[in-house]
C-alpha positions in Angstrom: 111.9 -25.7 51.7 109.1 -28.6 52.5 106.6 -25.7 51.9 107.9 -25.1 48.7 107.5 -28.7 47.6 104.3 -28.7 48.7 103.3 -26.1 46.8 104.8 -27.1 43.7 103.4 -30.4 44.0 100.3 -28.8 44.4 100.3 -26.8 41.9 101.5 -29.4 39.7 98.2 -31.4 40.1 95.9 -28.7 40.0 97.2 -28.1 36.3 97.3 -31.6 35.1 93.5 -32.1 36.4 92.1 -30.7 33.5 94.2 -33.3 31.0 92.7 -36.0 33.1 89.2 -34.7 33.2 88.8 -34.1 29.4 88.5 -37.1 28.3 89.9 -38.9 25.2 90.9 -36.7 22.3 89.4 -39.0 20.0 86.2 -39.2 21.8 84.5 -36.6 19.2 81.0 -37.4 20.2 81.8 -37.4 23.6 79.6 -40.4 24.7 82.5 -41.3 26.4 83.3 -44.4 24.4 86.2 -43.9 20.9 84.5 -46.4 18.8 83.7 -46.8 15.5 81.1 -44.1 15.3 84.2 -41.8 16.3 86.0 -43.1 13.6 83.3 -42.2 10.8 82.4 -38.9 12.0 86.6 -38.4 11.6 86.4 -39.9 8.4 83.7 -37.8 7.1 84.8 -34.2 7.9 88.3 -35.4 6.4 86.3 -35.9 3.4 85.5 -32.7 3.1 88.4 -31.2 4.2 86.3 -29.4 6.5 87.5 -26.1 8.3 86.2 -23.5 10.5 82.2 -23.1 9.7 81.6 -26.2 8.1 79.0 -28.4 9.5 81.3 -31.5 9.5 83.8 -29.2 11.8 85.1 -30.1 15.0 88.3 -28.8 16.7 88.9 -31.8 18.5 89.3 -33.6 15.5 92.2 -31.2 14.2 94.7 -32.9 15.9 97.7 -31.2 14.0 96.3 -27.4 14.4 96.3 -26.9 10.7 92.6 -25.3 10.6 91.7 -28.3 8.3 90.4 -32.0 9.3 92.5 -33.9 6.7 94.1 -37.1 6.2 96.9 -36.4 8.7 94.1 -35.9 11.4 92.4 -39.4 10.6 96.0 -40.9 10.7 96.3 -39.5 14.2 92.6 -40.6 15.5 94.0 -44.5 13.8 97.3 -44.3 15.6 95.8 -43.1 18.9 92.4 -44.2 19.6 92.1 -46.0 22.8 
């Protein structure tokens, strides 16, 4: 039974590790800082509505998973940056 706990708690870490070690979501630019720089590199891809291919796209900044950097996504980065 102790094993078993072990084990899980173990396991448990190992798969939350990578969460901790990404980093910020909002950190686009990955300088390790969300700052206002962030903010207008959010800001301009929403512009654009850009998707997949375009040179303003970033899947980090989709935070809804719709495909498209958009309004919603810039409401998230606002509500969430650190």
């Amino acid at each position: 039974m102790k094993r078993a706990a072990i084990l899980f708690a173990a396991l448990g870490l190992f798969l939350a590790a990578p969460l901790a070690l990404a980093g910020d979501p909002c950190d686009y630019n990955g300088d390790g800082v969300v700052d206002q720089t962030d903010g207008q590199l959010i800001q301009a891809a929403a512009a654009e509505n850009s998707t997949e291919g375009d040179p303003l796209w970033n899947p980090m900044m989709d935070h809804d998973g719709d495909g498209v950097i958009s309004l919603a996504d810039v409401m998230y980065f606002t509500q969430h940056k650190s």
